[in-house]
C-alpha positions as CSV (number, residue, x, y, z in Angstrom):
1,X,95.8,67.5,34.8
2,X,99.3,65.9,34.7
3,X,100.8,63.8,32.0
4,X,99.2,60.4,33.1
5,X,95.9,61.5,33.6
6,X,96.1,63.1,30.2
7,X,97.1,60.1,28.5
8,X,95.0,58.0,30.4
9,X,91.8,60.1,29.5
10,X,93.0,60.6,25.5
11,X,93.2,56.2,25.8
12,X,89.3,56.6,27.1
13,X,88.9,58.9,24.0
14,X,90.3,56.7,21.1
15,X,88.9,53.5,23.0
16,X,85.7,55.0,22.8
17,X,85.6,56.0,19.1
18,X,87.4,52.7,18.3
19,X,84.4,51.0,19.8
20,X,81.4,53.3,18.6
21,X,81.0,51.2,15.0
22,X,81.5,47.8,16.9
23,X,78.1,48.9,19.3
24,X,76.2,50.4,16.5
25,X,76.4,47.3,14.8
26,X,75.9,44.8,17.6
27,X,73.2,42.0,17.2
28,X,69.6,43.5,18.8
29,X,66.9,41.5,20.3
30,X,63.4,43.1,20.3
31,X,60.5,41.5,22.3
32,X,57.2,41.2,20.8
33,X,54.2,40.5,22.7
34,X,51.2,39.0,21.1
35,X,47.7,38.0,22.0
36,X,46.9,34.8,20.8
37,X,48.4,30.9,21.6
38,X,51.3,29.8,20.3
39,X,49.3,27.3,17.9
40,X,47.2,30.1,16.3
41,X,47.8,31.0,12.6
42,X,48.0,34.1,13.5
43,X,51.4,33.5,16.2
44,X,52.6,30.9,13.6
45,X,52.7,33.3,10.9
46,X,54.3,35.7,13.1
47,X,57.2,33.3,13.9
48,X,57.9,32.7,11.0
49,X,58.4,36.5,10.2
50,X,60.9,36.9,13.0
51,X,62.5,33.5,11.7
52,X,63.4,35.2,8.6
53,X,64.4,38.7,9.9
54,X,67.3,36.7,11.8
55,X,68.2,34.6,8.7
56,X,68.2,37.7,6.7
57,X,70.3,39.6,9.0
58,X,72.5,37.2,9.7
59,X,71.5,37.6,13.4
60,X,71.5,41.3,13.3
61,X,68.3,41.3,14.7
62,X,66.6,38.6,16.6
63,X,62.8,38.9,17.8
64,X,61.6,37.1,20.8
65,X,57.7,36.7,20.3
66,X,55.8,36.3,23.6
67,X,52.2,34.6,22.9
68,X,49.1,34.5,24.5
69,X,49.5,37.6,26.5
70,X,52.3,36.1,28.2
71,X,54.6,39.2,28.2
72,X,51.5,41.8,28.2
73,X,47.8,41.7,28.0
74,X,46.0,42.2,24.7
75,X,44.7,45.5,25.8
76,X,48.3,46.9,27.0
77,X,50.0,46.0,23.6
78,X,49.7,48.9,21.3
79,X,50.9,51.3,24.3
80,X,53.7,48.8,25.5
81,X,55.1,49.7,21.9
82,X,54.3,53.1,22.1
83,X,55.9,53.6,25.2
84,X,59.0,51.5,24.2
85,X,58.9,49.5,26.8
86,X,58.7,46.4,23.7
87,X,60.1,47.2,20.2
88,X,56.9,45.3,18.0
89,X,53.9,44.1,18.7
90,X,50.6,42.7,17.7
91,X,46.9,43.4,18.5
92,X,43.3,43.0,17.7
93,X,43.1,46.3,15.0
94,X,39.1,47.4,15.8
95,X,40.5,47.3,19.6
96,X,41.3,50.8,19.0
97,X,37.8,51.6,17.9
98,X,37.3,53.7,20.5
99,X,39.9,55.8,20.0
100,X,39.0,56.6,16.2
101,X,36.2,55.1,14.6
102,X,38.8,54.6,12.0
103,X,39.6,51.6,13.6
104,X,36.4,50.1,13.5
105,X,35.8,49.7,9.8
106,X,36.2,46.0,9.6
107,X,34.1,44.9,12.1
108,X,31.0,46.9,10.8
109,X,28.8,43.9,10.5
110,X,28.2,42.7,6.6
111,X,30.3,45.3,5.2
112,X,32.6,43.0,3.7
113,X,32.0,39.7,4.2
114,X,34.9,38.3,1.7
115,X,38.4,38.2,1.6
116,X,37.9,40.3,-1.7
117,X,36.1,42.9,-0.3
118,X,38.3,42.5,3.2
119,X,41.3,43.3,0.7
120,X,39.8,47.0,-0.6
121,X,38.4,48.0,3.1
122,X,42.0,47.3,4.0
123,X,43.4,49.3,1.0
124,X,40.3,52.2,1.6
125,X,41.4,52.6,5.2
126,X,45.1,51.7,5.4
127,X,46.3,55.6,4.9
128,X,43.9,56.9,7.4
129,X,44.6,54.0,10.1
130,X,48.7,54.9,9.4
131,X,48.3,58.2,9.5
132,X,46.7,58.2,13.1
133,X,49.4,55.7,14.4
134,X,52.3,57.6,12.7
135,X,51.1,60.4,15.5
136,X,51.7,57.8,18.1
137,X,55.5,57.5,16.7
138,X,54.1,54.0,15.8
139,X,54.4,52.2,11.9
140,X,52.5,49.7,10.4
141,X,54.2,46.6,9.2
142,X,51.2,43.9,8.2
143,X,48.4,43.2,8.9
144,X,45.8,39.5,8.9
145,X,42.7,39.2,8.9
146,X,40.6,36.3,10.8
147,X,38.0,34.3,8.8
148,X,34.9,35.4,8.4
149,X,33.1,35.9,11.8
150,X,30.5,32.8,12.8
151,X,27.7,32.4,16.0
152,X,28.6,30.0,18.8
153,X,25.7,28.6,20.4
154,X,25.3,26.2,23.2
155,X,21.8,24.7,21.6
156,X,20.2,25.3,18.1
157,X,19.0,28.6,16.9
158,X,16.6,29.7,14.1
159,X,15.9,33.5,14.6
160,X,16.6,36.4,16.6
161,X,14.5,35.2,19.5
162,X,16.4,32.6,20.2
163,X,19.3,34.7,21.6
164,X,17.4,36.8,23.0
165,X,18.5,37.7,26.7
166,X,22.0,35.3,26.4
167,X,25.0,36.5,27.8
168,X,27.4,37.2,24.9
169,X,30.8,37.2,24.6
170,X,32.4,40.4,23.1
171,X,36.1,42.0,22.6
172,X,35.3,45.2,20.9
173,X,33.2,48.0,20.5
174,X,31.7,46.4,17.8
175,X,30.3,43.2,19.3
176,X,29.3,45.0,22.2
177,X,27.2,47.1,20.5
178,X,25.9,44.1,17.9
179,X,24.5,42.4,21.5
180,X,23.1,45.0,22.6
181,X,21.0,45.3,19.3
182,X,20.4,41.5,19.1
183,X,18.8,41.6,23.0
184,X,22.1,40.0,24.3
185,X,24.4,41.1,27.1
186,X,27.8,41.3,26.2
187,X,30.9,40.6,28.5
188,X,34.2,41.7,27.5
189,X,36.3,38.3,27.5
190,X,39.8,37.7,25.8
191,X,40.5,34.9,24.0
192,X,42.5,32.9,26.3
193,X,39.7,33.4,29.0
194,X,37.5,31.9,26.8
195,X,36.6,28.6,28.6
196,X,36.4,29.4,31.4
197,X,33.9,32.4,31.1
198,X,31.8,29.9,29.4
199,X,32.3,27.2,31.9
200,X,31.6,29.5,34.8
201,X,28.8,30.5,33.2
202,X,30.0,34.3,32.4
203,X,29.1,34.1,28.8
204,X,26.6,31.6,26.9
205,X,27.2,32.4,23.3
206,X,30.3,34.2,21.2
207,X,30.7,35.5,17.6
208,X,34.2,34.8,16.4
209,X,36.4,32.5,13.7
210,X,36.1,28.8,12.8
211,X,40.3,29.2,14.6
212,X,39.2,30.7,17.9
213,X,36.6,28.3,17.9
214,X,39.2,25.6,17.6
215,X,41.9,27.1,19.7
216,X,39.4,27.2,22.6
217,X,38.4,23.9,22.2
218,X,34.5,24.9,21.6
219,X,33.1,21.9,21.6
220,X,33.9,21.2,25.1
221,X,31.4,24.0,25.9
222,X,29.3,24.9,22.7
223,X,27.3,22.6,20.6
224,X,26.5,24.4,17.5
225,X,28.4,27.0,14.6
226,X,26.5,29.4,12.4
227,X,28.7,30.7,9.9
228,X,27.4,34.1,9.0
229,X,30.6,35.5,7.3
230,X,29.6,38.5,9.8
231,X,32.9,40.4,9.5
232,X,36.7,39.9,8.5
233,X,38.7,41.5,11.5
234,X,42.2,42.1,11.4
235,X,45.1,41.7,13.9
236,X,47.7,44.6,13.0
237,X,51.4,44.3,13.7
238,X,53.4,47.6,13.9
239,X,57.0,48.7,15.3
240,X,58.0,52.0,17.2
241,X,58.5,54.4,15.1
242,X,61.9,55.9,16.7
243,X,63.2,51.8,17.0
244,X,62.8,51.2,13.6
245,X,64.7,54.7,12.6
246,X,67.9,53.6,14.7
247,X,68.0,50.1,12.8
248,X,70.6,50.0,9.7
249,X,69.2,50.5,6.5
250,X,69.8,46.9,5.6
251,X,68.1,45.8,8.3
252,X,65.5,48.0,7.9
253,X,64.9,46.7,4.7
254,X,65.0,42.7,5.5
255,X,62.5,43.6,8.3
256,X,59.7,45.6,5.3
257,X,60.6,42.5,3.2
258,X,59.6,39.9,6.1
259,X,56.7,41.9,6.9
260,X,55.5,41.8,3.2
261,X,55.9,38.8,3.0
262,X,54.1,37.5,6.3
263,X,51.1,39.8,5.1
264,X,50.7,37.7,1.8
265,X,51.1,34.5,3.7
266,X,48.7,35.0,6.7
267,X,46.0,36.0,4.1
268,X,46.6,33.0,2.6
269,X,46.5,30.9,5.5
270,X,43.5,32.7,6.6
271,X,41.8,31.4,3.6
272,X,42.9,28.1,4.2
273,X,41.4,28.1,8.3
274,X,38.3,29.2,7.2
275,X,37.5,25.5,5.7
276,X,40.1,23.5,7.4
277,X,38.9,25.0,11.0
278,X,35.6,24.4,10.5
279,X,36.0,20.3,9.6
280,X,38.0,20.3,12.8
281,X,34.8,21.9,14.7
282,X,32.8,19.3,13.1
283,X,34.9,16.3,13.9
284,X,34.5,17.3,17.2
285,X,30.8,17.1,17.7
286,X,30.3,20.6,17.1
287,X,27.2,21.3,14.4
288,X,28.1,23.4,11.6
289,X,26.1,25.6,9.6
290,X,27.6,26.2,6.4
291,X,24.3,28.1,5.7
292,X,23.1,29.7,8.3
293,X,18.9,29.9,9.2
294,X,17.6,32.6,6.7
295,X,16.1,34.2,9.8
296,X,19.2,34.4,11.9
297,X,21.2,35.7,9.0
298,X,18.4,38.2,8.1
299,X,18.2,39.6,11.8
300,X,22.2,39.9,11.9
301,X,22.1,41.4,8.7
302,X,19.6,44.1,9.5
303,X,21.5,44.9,12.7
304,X,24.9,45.4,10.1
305,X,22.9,47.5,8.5
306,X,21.8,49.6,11.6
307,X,25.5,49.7,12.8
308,X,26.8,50.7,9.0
309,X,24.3,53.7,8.9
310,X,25.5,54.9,12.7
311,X,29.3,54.8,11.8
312,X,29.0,56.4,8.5
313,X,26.6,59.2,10.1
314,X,28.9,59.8,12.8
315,X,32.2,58.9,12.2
316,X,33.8,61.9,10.1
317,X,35.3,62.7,7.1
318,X,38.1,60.0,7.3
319,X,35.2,57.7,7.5
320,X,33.3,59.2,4.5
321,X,36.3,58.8,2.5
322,X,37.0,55.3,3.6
323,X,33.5,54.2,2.3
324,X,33.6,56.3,-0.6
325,X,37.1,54.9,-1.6
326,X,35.4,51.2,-1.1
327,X,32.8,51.5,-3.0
328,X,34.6,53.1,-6.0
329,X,36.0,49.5,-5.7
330,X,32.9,47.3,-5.3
């Protein structure tokens, strides 16, 4: 190697140290996927969170959230993260339910049916649902839950019979499973593709929140709303595990102190959407039903009860403990 190479290659050397701090300390964008429109409480909430990671950081970090399965499909979320191909994402939690019936616990029909008891099954399962995502190098940051879970009918109903035979609208294990029990067929459909499964006749009734009901625009499709406080489902938000390691500490923190904070606010604007979304249903023709037919809530009821007795008998010791950890709370 003569002299010039040599000095040219020692210049390559120092330029490259001289740099190292500037790259590790560049600004970062991560994209973030999520399922639901732009308008939803849910995506609101969520903007907001990545509003106030960039403030925080002073533009350290800057999260692009794609909506409404605009970037990737609800179903591809959780392993678009995993994979890294996206840094953060958001999806449907009881998704996974069949996967670990861990994942399931709060859509078990009638097994909390408040924002109280939604609160404990989230603090009775939170270390086992962490613990089986930590394996997948993925962490939880927040999580939401929906308001309570209502019927959509197109037409009145008073019992069991009456929905008999109807195509029904599912998106998890869960409500495929709770139509099959109630006589219904169910049909996979994601939110976005909600109007026009119903329109094309795919689907002729749904059990889902007062805000999907509003999102959707129900009422152009559906005439009536039971609200049977079925379930409290949650949307989960969580980060890869190794892109959350590389971050700065300080940024590390604003983005656990963001993510606290959105989980306090999105339950409280769940609250809220409970009541709010169902005077918007009204107001647009759709007939609400604070309190639901006694038959029709019996029948559901007794189905929760059937699905309760199968997931405790046959979901495992980390379902054991998650039911024996909520009912020391209850």
């Amino acid at each position: 190697m003569n002299l010039a190479t040599k000095l040219m290659a020692g210049a390559a050397v120092v330029t490259g140290l001289s740099l190292a701090p500037v790259l590790e300390s560049a600004a970062q964008t991560w994209d973030m996927p999520t399922p639901y429109p732009q308008q939803n409480f849910h995506t609101q909430n969520i903007i907001e969170f990545a509003e106030e990671i960039e403030a925080a950081t002073d533009g350290a970090l800057t999260i692009n959230v794609h909506p409404a399965g605009s970037l990737y499909e609800h179903p591809e979320i959780k392993n678009a993260v995993r994979s890294r191909q996206v840094q953060i994402g958001e999806f449907l939690l009881s998704r996974l339910a069949n996967e670990d019936p861990v994942f399931e616990a709060d859509s078990v029909p009638f097994l909390a049916t408040d924002y109280e008891q939604a609160e404990k099954l989230w603090e009775a399962s939170k270390p086992h649902v962490e613990e089986i995502l930590e394996r997948e190098r993925l962490k939880v940051l927040f999580t939401v839950p929906w308001p309570p879970q209502g019927l959509y009918t197109d037409g009145p109903v008073e019992s069991a019979d009456d929905i008999a035979g109807l195509s029904f609208r599912a998106y998890n294990t869960a409500t495929e499973e709770l139509a099959q029990l109630a006589g219904m067929s169910p049909t996979q459909v994601e939110v976005p593709d909600i109007p026009q499964a119903f329109a094309t006749g795919r689907v002729d009734a749904m059990m889902t929140s007062p805000s999907t009901g509003v999102n959707t625009q129900a009422w152009d499709f559906l005439t009536h709303y039971y609200h049977l406080q079925a379930w409290i489902p949650k949307n989960i938000v969580v980060v890869n595990q190794q892109v959350f390691d590389a971050l700065d500490e300080s940024v590390q923190t604003a983005v656990l102190d963001a993510a606290e904070q959105a989980q306090t606010r999105g339950w409280e604007k769940s609250r809220e959407e409970t009541v709010e979304q169902m005077d918007v249903l009204e107001e647009n023709g759709v007939e609400v039903h604070r309190d639901p037919p006694e038959a029709l809530a019996s029948a559901f009821q007794e189905i929760g009860r059937e699905m309760a007795e199968k997931w405790e008998a046959e979901g495992g010791e980390a379902v054991a403990d998650i039911l024996a950890r909520f009912r020391e709370m209850n």
